[in-house]
N, C-alpha and C positions, 0 to 999 in steps of 0.2 A: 583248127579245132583247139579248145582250152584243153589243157592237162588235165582238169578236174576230175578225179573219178566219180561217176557219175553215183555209183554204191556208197561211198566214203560223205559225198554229199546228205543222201538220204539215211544214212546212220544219223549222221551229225545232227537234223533236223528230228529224225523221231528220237534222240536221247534228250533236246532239249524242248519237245512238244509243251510239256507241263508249264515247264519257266515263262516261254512265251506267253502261252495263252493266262497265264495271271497276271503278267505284265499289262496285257491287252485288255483286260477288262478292267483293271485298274485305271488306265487312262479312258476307256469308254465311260466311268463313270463321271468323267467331268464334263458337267453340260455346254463346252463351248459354242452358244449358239450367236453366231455374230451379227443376225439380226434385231437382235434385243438386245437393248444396252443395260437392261438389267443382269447381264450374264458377260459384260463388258472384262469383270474382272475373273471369273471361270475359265474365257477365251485366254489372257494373259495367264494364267494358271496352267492351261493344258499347253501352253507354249513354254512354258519353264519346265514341264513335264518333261516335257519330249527333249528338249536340249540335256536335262541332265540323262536322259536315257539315253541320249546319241555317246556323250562323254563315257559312260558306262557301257556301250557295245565297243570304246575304243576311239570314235572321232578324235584325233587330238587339238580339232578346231570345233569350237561350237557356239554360235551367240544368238540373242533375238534381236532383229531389226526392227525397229518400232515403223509402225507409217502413221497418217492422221489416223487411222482406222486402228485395226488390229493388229498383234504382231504377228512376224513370219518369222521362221526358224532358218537357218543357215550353219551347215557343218562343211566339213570338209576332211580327208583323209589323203595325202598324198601318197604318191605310189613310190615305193622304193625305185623303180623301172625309170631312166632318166629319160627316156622315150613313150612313155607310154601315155595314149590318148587321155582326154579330157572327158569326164559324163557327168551328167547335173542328171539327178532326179527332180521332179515337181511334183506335189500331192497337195493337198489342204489338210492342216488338225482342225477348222471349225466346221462346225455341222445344221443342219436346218432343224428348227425348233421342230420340239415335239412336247406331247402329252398323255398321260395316262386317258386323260376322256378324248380324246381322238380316236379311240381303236385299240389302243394296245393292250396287246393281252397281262402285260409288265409291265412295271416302272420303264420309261426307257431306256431310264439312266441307271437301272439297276441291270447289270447285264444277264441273261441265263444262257446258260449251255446248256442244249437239250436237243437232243436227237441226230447228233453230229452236226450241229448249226452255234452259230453265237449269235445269239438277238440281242439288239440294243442299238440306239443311234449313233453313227457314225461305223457301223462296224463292219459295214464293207465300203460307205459313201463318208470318210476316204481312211479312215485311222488305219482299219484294216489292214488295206491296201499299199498306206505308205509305211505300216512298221514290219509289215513282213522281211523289208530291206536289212532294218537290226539283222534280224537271226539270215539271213539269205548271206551278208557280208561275213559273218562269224563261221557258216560253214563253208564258205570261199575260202579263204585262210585258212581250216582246220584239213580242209578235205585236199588242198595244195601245198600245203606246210610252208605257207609263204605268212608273212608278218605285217604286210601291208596288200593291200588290189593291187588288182594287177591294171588297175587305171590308175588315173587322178577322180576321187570320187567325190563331189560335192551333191549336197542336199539344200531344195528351195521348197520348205513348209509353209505353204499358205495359211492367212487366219482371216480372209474374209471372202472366199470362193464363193460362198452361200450369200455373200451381200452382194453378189455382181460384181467382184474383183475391183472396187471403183479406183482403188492406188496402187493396184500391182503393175499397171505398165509404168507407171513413174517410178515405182521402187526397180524394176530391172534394169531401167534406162538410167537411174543415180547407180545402177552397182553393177554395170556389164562389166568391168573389169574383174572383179570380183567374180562375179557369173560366169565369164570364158569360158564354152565349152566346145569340143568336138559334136558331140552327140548329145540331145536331150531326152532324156525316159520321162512319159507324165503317169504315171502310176494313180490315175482317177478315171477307168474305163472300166469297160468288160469282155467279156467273152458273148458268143453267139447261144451259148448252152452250157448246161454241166457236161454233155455227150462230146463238144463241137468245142472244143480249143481253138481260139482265132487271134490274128494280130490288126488291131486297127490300123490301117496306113495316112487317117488324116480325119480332118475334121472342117465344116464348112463355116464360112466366114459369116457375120450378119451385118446390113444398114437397115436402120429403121428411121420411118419415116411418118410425120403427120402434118395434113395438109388442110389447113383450113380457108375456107370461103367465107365473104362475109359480104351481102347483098345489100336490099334495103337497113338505113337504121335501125329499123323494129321490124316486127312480122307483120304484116298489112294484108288486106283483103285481098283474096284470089280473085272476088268477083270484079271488084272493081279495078285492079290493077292486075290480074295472071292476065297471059298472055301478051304482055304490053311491058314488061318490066324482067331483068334477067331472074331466075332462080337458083338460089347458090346450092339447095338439094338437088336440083335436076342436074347443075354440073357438077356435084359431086360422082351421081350415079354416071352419068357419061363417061368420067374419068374411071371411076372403076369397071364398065363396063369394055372398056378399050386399053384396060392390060394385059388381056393374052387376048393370043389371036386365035382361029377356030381351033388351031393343034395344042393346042395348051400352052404355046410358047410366049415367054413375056413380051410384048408388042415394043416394049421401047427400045427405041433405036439405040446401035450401041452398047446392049445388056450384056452381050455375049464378047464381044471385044477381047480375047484373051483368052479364053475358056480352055482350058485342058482337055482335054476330050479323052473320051477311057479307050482304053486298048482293047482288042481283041481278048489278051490276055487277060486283063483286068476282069472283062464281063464275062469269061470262062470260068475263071472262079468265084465272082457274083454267086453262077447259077448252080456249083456245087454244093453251096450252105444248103441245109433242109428247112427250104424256105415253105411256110404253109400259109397262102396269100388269106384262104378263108379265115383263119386264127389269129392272122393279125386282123383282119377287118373287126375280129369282134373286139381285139384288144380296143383298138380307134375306136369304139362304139360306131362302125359308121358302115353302109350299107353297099357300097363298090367302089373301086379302086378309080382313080383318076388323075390325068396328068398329064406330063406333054409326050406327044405321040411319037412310037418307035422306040419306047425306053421301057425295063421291066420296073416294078414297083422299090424296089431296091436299088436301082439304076435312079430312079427319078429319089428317092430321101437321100442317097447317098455321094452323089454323082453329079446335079442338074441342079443349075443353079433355079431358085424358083422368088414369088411376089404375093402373098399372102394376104388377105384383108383381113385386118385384125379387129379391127370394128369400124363400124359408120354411122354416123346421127345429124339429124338435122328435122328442126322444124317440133309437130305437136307428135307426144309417146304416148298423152292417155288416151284414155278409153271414149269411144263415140266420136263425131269427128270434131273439128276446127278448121273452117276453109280458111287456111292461112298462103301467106308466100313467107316463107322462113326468114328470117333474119340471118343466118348461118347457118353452115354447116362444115362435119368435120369429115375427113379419113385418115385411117391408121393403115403403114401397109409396112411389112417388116421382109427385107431382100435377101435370103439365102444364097450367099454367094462360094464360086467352088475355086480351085485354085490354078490363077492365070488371073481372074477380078483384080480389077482393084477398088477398092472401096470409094474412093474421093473420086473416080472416072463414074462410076456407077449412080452415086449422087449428084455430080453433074448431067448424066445422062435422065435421070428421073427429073430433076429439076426443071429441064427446059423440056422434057416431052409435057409436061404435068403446066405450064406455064402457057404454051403452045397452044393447050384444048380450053384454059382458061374464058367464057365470052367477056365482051366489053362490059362493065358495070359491076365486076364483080374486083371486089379484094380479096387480095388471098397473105397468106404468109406460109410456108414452107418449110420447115425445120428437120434435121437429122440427129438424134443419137451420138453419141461417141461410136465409130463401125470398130467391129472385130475382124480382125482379116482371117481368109481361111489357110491350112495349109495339108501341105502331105508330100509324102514322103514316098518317091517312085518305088515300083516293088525290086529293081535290081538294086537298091544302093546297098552296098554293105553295111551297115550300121543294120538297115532294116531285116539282113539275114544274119545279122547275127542274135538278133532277138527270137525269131522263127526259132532259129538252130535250140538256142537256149531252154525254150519254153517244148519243142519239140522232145530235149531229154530229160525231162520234167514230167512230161505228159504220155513220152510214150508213141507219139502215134505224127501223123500228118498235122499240120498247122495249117488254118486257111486263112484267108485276110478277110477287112472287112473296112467302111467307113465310120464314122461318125453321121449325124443327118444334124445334129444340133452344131452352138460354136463355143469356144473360152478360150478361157485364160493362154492354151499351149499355142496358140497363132502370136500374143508378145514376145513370147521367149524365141519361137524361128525368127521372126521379124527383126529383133531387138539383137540376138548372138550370132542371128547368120549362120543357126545350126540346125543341122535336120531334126525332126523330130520324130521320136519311135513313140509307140501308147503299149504299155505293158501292163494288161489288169487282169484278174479272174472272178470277176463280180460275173453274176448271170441275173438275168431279166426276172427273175424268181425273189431276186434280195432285195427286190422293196425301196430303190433308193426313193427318199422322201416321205414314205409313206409310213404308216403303223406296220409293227412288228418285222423293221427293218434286220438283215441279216446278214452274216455270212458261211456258206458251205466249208467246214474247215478242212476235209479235203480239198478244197480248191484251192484254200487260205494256205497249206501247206505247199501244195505244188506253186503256188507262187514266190515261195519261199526258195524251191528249188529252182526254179528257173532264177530266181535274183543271182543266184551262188552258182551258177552258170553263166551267167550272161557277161560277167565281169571279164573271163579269161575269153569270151567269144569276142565281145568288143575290143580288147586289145590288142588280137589277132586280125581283128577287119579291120581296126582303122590305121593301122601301121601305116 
């Protein structure tokens, strides 16, 4: 356990609640949205932000890394301790556009405090999330009466998370050295609830995929040529209808090749969350639960790898008919993959099942995506208990785990440093990421403060 007194922590955090959160809203007012290149130079702005606020909590390394895209922020604090582990945090400072005639009840970018909440974009999806670290490291040190972490601490601030990450795996792959860690924190998650304190253990990988058919020249008469000539919609629809087989399991050969499979354990505590299958149906807007058989609904988003149809078209869309035989046709199918996948095996496995069902007379082309690999991080590693521990004297109470069902950026950074990776967030399903009147609980925002100012002295005692 870390020396940290756990009271001395929580002094330290509410004398300096005030400083903080004007700090925080100060940088929420810059609208770095890295989708819009009119906001090109905003995004560079809140990256210079942040760097001189790291220099001012103390980093005595701090720079921005430019890529073709946006910039990303990079600090560093070494640890007095000539032994002591390595930890990279990851967050992103740019954020998904917003607007007053969207929803909002405010500016977005003008932030308000009201009701023990901070609304405003970015303000838990990630700014939030990754400046609580500032004041979390400042009561580590105050509350330890030590002058540096008790790690090697480095910081990796993303600036194009919301554009689909397109150069953050080349930027980690030009600067692993630089990047070397023991341990990785992605501080862009959440929690199961405001009630339900949870630690993510991983997040699923993706390949996406679209296959197109291309039949006769043009679309030609059914009457005079169907039946006598192939159809590139009918073999679209045959392909989609021969990717799972009756139990919901993805049909192609080789999908599962590697799969992790959850433990006993793991799905013991799946079933502890206060899972309420009916409330989420309605969140889905969608009418019963579905999926491959023998798995719970949390089991199957979090756990199980899956094969999605993302769209399908071919042939005539308007209104009344056209007896045509289509000229082409397309599908989209995007692979949730878990961890054991491998990306480039799984696209070779879709390739020749999809090629296989292909009939004579049809062209096709076949393309994939850049894949995201999944990962995670078993529940006995240390690194991963010492996060629990951390957030546990923060919170108070029991810690339960949870996945990911979506994929990002934190599969580069395992892949690329060869480090486990921990997810330390306290956003709950209530803060709106993306949406109007985005938010964060500053209770939450606090205890995440403590747990940062804990987690330092736990990780340097796990990862000895």
């Amino acid at each position: 356990m870390s020396d940290t007194p756990d009271s001395a922590v929580h002094t330290y955090t509410e004398q300096h609640r005030a400083a903080f959160l004007d700090d925080l809203v100060d940088w929420l007012r810059i609208p770095s949205v890295s989708a819009q290149p009119e906001h090109a130079g905003d995004v560079r702005r809140s990256a210079e932000w942040l760097s001189a606020k790291l220099t001012e909590t103390g980093f005595p390394v701090t720079e921005i890394w430019d890529t073709p895209g946006a910039p990303a922020v990079y600090a560093e604090w070494p640890s007095g301790d000539p032994d002591a582990p390595t930890v990279l945090v990851y967050g992103h400072h740019d954020v998904q556009p917003a607007a007053r005639e969207d929803g909002w009840d405010t500016d977005p970018f003008e932030p308000v405090i009201r009701d023990g909440r901070v609304y405003g974009r970015g303000a838990a999806d990630d700014k939030g999330q990754v400046f609580f670290h500032t004041l979390g490291v400042r009561a580590h040190l105050a509350a330890t009466g030590r002058t540096t972490p008790a790690v090697n601490l480095k910081l990796l601030i993303e600036g194009e998370e919301e554009s689909g990450s397109p150069h953050f795996r080349a930027l980690v792959e030009e600067r692993a050295d630089r990047l070397a860690a023991d341990a990785v924190i992605v501080s862009d998650t959440g929690m199961w609830d405001e009630n339900t304190p949870t630690v993510c253990t991983g997040m699923r990988g993706l390949a996406e995929c679209e296959i197109e058919l291309h039949g006769p020249e043009q679309d030609i008469h059914s009457g005079s040529f169907g039946g006598a000539v192939p159809n590139p919609a009918t073999a679209v629809a045959r392909l989609v209808a021969a990717l799972h087989d009756a139990d919901g399991r993805v049909a192609v050969p080789g999908f599962y090749d590697g799969v992790t499979e959850l433990t006993d354990t793991e799905r013991a505590l799946f079933a502890e969350l206060p899972f309420d299958e009916d409330a989420w149906l309605r969140t889905a807007k969608s009418r019963a639960a579905s999926g491959e058989a023998g798995y719970s609904t949390l089991e199957r988003v979090w756990a199980r790898p899956t094969a999605e149809v993302n769209g399908i078209g071919g042939g005539y869309q308007g209104a009344g008919s056209k007896t045509i035989i289509p000229s082409s046709a397309l599908v989209k199918i995007s692979f949730r993959l878990v961890a054991g996948q491998d990306p480039a095996h799984v696209q070779q496995m879709v390739r020749a099942w999809a090629q296989a069902r292909i009939p004579a007379g049809i062209r096709h082309r076949i393309s994939f995506s850049p894949a995201t690999r999944p990962c995670l991080t078993p529940l006995d590693h240390p690194a991963l208990q010492a996060v629990s521990r951390a957030m546990g004297r923060a919170f108070g109470r029991k810690i339960l785990f949870t996945r990911e069902g979506g994929s990002g950026p934190a599969a580069d950074l395992q892949d690329v440093l060869g480090a486990p990776v921990l997810f330390l967030g306290i956003s709950v399903p209530s803060d709106g990421w993306h949406a109007p009147n985005e938010k964060v609980e500053l209770d939450l925002l606090f205890k995440g403060v403590e747990t940062s100012a804990h987690l330092w002295g736990e990780l340097a005692a796990a990862l000895r």
